[in-house]
C-alpha positions as CSV (number, residue, x, y, z in Angstrom):
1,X,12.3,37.2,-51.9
2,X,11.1,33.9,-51.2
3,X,11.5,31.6,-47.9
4,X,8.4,29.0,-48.8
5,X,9.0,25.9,-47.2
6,X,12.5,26.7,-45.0
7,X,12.3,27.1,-41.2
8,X,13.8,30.2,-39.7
9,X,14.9,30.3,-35.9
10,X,15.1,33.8,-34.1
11,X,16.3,34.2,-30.8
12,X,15.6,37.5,-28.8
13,X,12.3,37.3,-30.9
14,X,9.2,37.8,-28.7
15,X,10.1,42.0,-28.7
16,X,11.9,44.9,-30.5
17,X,13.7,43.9,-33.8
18,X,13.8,40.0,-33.3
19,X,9.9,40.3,-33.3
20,X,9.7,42.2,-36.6
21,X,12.3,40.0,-38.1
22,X,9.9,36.9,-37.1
23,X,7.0,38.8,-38.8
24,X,8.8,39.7,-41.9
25,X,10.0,36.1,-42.3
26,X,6.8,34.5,-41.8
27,X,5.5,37.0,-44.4
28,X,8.1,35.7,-46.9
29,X,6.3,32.2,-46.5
30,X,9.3,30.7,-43.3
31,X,7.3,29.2,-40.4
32,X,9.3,30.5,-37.7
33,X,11.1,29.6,-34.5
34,X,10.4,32.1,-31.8
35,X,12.7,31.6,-29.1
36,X,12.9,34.1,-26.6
37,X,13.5,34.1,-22.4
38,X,9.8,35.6,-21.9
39,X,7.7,32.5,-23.5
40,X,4.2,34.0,-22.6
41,X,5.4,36.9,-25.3
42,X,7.3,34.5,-27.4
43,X,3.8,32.5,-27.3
44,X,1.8,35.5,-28.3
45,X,3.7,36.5,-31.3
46,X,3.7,33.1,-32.7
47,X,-0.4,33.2,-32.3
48,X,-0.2,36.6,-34.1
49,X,1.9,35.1,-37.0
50,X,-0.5,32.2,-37.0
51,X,-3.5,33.8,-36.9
52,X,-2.5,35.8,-40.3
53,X,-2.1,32.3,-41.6
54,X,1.5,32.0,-41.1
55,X,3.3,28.9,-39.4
56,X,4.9,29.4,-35.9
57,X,6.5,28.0,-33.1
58,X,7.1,29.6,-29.6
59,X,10.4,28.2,-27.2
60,X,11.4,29.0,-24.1
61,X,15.3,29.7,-24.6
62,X,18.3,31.3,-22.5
63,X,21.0,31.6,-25.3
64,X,23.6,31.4,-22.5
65,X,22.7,27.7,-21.7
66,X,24.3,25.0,-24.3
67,X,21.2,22.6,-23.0
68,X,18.3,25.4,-23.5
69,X,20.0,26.4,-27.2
70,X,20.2,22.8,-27.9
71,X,16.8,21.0,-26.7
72,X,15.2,24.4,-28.3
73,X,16.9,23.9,-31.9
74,X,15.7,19.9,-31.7
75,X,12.4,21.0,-30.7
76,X,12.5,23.2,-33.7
77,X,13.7,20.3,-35.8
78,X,11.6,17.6,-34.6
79,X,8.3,19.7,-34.9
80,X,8.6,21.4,-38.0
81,X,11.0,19.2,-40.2
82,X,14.1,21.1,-40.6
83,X,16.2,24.4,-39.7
84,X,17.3,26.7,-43.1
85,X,17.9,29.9,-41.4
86,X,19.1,31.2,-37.6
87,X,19.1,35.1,-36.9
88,X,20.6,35.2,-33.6
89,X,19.4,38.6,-32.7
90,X,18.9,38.2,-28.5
91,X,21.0,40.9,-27.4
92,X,21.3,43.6,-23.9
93,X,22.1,46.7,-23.3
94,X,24.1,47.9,-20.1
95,X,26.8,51.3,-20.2
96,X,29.1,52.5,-18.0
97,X,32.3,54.2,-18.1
98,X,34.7,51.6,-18.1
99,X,36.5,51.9,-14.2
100,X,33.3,51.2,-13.1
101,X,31.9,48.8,-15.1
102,X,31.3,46.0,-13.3
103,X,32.9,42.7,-14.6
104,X,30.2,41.0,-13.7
105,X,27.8,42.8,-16.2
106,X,31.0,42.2,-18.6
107,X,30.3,38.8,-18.6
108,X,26.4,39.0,-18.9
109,X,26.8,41.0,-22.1
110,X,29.4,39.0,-23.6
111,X,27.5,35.7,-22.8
112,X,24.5,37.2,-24.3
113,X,26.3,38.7,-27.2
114,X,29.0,36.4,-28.3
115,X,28.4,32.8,-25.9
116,X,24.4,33.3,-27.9
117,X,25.9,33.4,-31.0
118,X,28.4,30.6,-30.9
119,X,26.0,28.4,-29.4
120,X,22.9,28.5,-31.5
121,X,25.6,28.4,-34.7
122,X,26.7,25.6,-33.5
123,X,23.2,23.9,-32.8
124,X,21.9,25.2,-36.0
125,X,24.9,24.5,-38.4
126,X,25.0,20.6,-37.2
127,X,21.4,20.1,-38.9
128,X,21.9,22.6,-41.8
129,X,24.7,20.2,-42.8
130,X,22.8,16.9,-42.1
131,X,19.7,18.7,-45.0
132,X,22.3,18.5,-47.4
133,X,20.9,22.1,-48.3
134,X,22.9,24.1,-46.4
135,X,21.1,27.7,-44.8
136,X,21.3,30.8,-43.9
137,X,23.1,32.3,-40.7
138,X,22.3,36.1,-40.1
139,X,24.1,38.0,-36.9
140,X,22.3,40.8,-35.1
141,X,25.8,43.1,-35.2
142,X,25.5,47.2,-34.9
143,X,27.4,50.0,-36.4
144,X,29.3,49.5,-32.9
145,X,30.8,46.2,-34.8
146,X,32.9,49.0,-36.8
147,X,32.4,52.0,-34.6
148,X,33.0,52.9,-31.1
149,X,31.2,54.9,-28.7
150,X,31.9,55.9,-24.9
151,X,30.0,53.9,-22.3
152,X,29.9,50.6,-24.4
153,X,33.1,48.6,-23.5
154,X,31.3,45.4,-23.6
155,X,28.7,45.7,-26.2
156,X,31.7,47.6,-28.8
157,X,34.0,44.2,-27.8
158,X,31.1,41.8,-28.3
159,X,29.6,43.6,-31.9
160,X,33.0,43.5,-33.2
161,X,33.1,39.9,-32.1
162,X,30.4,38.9,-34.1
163,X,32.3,40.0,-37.3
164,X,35.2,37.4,-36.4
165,X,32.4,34.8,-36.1
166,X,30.3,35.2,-39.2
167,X,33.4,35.1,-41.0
168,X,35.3,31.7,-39.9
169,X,31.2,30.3,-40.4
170,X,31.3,31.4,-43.9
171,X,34.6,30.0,-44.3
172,X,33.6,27.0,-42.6
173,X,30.1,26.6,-44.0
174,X,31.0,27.7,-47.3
175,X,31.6,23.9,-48.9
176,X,29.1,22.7,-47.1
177,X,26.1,25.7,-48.7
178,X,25.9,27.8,-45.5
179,X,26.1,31.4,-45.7
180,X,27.0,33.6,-42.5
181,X,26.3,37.6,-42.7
182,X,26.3,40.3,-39.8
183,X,23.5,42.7,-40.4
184,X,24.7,46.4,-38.4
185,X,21.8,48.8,-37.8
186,X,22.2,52.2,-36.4
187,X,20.0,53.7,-33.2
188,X,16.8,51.5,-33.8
189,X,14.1,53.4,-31.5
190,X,13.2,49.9,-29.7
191,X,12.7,49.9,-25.8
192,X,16.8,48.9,-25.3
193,X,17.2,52.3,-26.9
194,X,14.9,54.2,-25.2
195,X,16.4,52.7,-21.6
196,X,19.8,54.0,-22.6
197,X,18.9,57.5,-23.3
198,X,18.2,58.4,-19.2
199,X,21.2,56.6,-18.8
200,X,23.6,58.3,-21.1
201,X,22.1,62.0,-20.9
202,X,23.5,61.2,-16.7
203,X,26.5,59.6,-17.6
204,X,27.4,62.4,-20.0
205,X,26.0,65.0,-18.1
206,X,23.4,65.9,-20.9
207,X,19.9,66.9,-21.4
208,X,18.1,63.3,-22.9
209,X,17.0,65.5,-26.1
210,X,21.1,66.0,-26.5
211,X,21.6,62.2,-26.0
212,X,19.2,61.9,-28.9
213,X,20.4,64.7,-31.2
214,X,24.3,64.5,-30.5
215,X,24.9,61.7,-29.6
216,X,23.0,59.0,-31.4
217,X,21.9,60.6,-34.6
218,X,24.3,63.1,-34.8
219,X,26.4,60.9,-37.7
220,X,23.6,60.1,-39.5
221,X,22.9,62.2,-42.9
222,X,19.1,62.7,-42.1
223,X,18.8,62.5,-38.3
224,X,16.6,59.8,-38.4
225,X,16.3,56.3,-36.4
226,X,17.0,53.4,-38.5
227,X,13.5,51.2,-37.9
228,X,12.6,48.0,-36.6
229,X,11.3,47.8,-40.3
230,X,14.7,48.5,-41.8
231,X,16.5,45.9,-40.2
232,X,14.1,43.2,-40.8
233,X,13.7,43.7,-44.5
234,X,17.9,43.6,-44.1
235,X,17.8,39.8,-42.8
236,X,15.2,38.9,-44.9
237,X,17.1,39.8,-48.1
238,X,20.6,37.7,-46.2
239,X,18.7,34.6,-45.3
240,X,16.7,34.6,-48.8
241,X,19.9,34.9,-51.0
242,X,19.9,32.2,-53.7
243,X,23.6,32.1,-53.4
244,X,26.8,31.9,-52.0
245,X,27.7,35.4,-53.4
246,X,27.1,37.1,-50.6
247,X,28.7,35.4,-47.5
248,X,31.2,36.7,-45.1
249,X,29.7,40.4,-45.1
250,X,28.3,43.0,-42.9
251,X,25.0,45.2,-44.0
252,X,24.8,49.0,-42.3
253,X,21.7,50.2,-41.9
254,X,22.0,53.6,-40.3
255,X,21.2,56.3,-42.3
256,X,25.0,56.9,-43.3
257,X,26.2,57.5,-39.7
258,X,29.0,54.6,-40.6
259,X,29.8,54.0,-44.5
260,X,32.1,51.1,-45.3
């Protein structure tokens, strides 16, 4: 796997799996776009990248604001001379049975989720068309894009979403040399997981160690976490694809807890 010269964009990327993905990129020779809320952190992993002799670029970005997804991607653009790849992996965590979750947290998660990824497609796609050489689109999805589980209304709705979307953007971007894939881990041990287990284990009226154990490795065929290793070697092998082969798709990574 090669990226040399190609600019990759990651959102959510100053913790967790957008991070890793951002490191694993770099690695693969991409100077990289990290665009996160939190810009001291998003500045701090861009110094780590470039201090191992990697190229980097840290932007402040809310992927629920059109202007901050746009003036970030021309920012990206403008200082490093193109945009190849996007792996729109910002993403929240909030569960509740569903009479009470509140419709206002519907609406943060699906803005997050879904509004993210439409927007920074549609900044992104607009200059992967003017190159002439098309890119690489890669969606942070889940096993909840195929599965569902209780306590996930919005986050079930907005995965499965994200299926929908990759697909009419590899229909779309197809002609034009732009690929779109959905990339579905399983429980990856990052802090978003950690914060859920308390909050499932007293939703479900469960010891935390049962959360862990029987609820979110029980499907799995080893009872293992996927890692925040596993995913990012996932996207690096969609956005590095020499071809158009492999467009429209989703990738599982969860130890076997869903197969398609």
């Amino acid at each position: 796997m090669s990226l040399n010269n190609k600019v990759a964009l990651v959102t959510g990327a100053a913790s967790g799996i957008g991070e890793q993905c951002a490191y694993r990129l770099a690695s693969l020779g991409a100077a990289v776009v990290i665009a996160d809320l939190n810009l001291d952190n998003a500045q701090k992993v861009a110094a780590s990248i470039v201090a191992t002799g990697g190229k980097a670029l840290a932007v402040a970005m809310d992927v629920t604001s059109e202007a901050a997804v746009n003036d970030g991607v021309e920012r990206a653009v403008q200082e490093l001379g193109s945009l190849d790849v996007l792996v729109s992996n910002a993403g929240i965590q909030i569960v509740a049975p569903i009479e009470d979750y509140a419709f206002a947290d519907w609406k943060k998660m699906l803005a997050i989720h879904l509004d993210g990824a439409f927007l920074t497609t549609k900044a992104a796609i607009r200059h992967m068309y003017a190159s002439g050489n098309g890119g690489s689109i890669v969606y942070m999805g889940s096993v909840h894009s195929h599965e569902a589980s209780k306590l996930k209304s919005a986050y079930v709705t907005a995965k499965h979403g994200l299926l929908g979307l990759a697909r009419v953007v590899a229909k779309e971007g197809g002609p034009r040399g732009v690929r779109a894939n959905v990339v579905c881990p399983g429980f990856v041990r990052t802090p978003l997981v950690d914060k859920q287990i308390p909050e499932q284990a007293r939703e479900l009226g469960i010891s935390e160690a049962d959360v862990v154990k029987n609820v979110m490795l029980r499907e799995t065929v080893d009872g293992e976490f996927t890692t925040v290793e596993d995913v990012a070697n996932t996207v690096a092998f969609l956005a590095s694809f020499e071809s158009s082969a492999l467009t429209g798709q989703s990738v599982i990574v969860s130890h076997g807890w869903s197969m398609r």
